[in-house]
BAVOBA-752191 format. One record per residue (C-alpha): x, y, z; residue number from 1; residue in three letters. Coordinates in nm, 3 decimals. Layout:
// BAVOBA-752191
<rec><xx>X</xx><yy>Y</yy><zz>Z</zz><num>NUM</num><residuo>ALA</residuo></rec>
...
END
This chain:
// BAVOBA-752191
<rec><xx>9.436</xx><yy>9.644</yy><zz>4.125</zz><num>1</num><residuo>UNK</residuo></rec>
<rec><xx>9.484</xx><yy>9.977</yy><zz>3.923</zz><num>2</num><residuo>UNK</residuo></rec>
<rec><xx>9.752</xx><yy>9.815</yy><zz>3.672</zz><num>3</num><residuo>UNK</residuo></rec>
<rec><xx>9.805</xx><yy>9.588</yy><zz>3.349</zz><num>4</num><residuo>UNK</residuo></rec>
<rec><xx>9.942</xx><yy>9.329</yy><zz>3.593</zz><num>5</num><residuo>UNK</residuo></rec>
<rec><xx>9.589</xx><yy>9.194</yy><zz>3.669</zz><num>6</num><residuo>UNK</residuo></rec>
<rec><xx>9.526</xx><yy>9.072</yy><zz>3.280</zz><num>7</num><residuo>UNK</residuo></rec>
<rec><xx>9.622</xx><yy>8.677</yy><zz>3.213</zz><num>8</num><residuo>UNK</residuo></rec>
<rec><xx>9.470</xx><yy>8.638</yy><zz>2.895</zz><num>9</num><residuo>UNK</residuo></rec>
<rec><xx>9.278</xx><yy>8.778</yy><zz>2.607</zz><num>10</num><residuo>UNK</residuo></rec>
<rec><xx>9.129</xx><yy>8.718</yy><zz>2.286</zz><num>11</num><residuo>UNK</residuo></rec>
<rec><xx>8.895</xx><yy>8.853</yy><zz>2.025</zz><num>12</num><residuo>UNK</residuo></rec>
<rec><xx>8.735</xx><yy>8.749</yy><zz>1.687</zz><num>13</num><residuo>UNK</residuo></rec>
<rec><xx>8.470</xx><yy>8.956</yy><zz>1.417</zz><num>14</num><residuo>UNK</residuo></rec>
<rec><xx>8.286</xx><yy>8.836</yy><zz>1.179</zz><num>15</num><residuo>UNK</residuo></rec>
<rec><xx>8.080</xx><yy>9.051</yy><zz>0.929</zz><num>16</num><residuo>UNK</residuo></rec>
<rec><xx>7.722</xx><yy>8.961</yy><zz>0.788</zz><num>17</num><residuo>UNK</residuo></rec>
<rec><xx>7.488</xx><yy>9.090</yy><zz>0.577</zz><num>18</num><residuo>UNK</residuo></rec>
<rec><xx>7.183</xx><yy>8.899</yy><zz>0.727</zz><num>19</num><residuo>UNK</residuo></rec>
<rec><xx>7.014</xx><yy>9.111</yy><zz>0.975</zz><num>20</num><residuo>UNK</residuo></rec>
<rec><xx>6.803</xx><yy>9.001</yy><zz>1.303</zz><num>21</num><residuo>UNK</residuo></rec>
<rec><xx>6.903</xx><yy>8.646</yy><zz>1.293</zz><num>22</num><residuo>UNK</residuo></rec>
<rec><xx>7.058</xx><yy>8.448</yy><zz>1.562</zz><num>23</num><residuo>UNK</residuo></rec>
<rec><xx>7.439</xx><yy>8.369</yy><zz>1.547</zz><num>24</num><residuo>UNK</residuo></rec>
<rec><xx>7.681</xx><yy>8.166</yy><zz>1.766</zz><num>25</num><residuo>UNK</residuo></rec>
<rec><xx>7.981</xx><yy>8.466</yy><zz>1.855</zz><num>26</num><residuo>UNK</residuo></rec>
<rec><xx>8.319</xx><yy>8.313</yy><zz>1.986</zz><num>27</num><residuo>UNK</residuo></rec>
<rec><xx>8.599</xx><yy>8.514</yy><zz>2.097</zz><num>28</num><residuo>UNK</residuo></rec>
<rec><xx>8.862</xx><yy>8.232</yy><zz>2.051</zz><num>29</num><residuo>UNK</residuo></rec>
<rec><xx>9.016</xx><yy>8.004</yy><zz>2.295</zz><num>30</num><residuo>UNK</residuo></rec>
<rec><xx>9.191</xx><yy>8.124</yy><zz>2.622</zz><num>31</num><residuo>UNK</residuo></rec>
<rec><xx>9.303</xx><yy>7.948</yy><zz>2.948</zz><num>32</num><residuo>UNK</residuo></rec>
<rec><xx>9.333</xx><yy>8.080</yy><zz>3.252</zz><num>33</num><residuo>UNK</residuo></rec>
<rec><xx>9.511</xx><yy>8.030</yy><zz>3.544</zz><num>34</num><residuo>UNK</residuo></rec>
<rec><xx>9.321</xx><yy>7.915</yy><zz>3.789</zz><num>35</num><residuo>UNK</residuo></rec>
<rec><xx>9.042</xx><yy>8.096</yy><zz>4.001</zz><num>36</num><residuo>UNK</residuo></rec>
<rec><xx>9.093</xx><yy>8.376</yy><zz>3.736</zz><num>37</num><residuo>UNK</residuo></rec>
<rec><xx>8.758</xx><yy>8.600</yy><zz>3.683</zz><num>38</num><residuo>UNK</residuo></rec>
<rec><xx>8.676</xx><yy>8.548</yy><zz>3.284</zz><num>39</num><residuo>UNK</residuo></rec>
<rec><xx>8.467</xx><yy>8.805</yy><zz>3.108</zz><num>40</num><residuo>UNK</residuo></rec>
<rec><xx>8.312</xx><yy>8.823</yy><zz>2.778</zz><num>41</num><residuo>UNK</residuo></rec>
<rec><xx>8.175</xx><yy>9.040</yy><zz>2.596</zz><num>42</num><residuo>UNK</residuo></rec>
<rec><xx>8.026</xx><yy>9.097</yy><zz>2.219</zz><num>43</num><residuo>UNK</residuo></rec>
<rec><xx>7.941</xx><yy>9.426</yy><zz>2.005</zz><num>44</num><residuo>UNK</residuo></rec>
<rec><xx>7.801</xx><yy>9.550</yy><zz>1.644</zz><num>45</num><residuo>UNK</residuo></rec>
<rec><xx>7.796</xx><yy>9.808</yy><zz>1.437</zz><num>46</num><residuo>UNK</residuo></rec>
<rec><xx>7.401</xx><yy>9.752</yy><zz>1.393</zz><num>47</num><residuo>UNK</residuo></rec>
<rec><xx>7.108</xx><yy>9.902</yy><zz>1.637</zz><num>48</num><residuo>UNK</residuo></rec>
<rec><xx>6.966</xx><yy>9.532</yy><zz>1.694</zz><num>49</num><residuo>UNK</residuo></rec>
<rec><xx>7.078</xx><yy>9.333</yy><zz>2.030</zz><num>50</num><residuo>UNK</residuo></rec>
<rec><xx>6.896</xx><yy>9.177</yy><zz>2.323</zz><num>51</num><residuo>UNK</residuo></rec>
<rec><xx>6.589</xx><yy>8.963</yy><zz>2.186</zz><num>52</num><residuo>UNK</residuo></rec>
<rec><xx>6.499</xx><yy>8.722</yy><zz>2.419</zz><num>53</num><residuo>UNK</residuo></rec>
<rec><xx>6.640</xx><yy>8.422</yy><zz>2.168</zz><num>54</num><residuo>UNK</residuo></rec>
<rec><xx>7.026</xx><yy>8.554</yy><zz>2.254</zz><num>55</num><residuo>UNK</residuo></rec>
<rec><xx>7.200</xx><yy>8.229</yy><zz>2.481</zz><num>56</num><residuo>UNK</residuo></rec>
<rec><xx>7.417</xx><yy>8.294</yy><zz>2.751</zz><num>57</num><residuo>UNK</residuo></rec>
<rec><xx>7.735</xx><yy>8.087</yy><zz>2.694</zz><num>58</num><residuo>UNK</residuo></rec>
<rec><xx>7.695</xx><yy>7.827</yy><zz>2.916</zz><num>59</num><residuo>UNK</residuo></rec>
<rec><xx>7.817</xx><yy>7.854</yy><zz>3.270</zz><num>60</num><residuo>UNK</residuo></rec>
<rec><xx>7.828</xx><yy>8.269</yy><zz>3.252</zz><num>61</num><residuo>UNK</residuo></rec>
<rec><xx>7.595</xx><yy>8.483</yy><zz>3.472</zz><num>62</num><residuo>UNK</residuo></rec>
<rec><xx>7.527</xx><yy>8.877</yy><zz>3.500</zz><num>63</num><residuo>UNK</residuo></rec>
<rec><xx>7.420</xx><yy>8.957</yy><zz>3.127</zz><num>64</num><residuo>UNK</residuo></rec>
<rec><xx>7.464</xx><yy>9.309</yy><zz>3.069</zz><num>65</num><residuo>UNK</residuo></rec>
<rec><xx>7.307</xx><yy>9.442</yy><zz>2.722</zz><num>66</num><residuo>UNK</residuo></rec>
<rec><xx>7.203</xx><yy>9.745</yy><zz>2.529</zz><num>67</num><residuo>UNK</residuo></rec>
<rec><xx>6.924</xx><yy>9.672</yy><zz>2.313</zz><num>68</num><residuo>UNK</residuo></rec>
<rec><xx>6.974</xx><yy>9.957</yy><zz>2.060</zz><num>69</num><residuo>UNK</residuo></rec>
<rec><xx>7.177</xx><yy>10.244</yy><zz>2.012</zz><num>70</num><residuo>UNK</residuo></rec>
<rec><xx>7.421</xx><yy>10.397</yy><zz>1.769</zz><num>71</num><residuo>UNK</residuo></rec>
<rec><xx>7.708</xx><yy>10.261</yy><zz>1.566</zz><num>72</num><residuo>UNK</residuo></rec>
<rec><xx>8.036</xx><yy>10.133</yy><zz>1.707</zz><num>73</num><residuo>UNK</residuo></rec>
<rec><xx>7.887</xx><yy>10.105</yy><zz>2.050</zz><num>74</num><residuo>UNK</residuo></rec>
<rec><xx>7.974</xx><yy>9.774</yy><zz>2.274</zz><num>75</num><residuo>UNK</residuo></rec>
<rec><xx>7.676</xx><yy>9.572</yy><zz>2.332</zz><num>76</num><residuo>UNK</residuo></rec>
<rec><xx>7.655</xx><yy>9.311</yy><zz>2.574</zz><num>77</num><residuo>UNK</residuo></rec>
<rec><xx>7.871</xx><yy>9.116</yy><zz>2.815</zz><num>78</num><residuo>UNK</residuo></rec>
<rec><xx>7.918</xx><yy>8.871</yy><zz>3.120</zz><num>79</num><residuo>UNK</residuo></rec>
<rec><xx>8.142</xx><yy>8.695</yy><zz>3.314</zz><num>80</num><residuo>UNK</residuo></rec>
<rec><xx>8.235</xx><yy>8.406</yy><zz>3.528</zz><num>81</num><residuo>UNK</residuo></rec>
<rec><xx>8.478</xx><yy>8.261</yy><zz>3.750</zz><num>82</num><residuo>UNK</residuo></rec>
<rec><xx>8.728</xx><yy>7.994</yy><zz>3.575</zz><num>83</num><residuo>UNK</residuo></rec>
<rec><xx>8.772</xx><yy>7.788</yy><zz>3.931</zz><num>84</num><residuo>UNK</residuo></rec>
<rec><xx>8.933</xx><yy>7.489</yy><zz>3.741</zz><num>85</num><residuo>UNK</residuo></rec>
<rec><xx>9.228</xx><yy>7.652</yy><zz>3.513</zz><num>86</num><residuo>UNK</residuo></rec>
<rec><xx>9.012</xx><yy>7.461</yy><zz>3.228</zz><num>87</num><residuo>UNK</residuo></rec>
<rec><xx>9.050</xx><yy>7.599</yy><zz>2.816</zz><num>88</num><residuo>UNK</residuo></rec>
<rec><xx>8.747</xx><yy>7.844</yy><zz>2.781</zz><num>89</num><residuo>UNK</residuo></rec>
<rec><xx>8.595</xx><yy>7.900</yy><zz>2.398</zz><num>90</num><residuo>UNK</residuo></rec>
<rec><xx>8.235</xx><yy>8.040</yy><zz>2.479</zz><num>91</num><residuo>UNK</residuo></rec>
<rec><xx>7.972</xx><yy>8.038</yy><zz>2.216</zz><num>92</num><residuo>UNK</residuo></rec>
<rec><xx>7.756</xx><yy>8.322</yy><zz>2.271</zz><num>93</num><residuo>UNK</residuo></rec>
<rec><xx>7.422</xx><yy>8.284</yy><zz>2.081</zz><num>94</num><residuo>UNK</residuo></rec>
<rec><xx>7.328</xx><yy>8.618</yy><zz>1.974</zz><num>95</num><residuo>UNK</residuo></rec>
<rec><xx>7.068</xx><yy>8.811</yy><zz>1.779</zz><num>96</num><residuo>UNK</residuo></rec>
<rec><xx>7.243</xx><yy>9.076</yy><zz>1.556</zz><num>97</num><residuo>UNK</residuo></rec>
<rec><xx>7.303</xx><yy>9.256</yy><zz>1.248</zz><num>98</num><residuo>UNK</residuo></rec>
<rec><xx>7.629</xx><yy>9.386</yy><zz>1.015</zz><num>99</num><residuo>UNK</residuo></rec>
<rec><xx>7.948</xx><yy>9.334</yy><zz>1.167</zz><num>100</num><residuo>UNK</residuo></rec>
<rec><xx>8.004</xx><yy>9.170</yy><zz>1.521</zz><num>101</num><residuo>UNK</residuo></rec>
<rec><xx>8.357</xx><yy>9.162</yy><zz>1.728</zz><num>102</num><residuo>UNK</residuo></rec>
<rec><xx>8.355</xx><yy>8.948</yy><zz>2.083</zz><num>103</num><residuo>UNK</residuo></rec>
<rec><xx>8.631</xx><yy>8.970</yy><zz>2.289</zz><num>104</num><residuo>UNK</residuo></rec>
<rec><xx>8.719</xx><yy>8.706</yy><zz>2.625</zz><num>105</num><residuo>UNK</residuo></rec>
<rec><xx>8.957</xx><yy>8.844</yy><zz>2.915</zz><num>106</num><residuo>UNK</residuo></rec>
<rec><xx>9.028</xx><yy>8.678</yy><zz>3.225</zz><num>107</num><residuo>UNK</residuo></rec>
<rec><xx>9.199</xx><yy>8.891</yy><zz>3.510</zz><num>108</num><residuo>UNK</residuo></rec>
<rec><xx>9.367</xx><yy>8.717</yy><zz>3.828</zz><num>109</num><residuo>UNK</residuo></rec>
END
């Protein structure tokens, strides 16, 4: 699908911090999907620091993408998984960051 159409819901949060290379629980806020929709989340910081092996997968998402440095501004990590039940999704992403974090959720039917 090449068009808007395809989007059923969305979300997004940020939270700034000035602690650096600890481990905090990122949540995009609540969506639900319609059913069999493909859910994807992902999470971003202004810092260089992502990807140490204490980050947690939200729990039932698979195919972790991540950068583990780079410059300012640039989106991080992200994965995704298929909503088969229509259920409420809130994923807590436990993540190892620094500054100022944003996570967004999407699912797409």
């Amino acid at each position: 699908a090449t068009t808007s159409a395809v989007l059923d819901q969305s979300n997004q949060t940020s939270n700034a911090t000035s602690n650096q290379g600890q481990v905090y629980n990122v949540q995009a806020g609540s969506i639900t999907p319609t059913v069999g929709a493909l859910v994807i989340m992902g999470a971003g910081n202004n810092g260089t620091l992502f990807g140490s092996s204490t980050d947690t997968l939200p729990t039932g998402f698979t195919g972790e993408r991540k950068q583990t440095s780079g410059a300012n501004y640039e989106i991080v990590a992200g994965c995704y998984k298929l909503n088969d039940t229509g259920s409420a999704e809130n994923p807590t992403w436990g993540v190892n960051l620094n500054a100022y974090t944003g996570a967004v959720i999407a699912s797409f039917v």
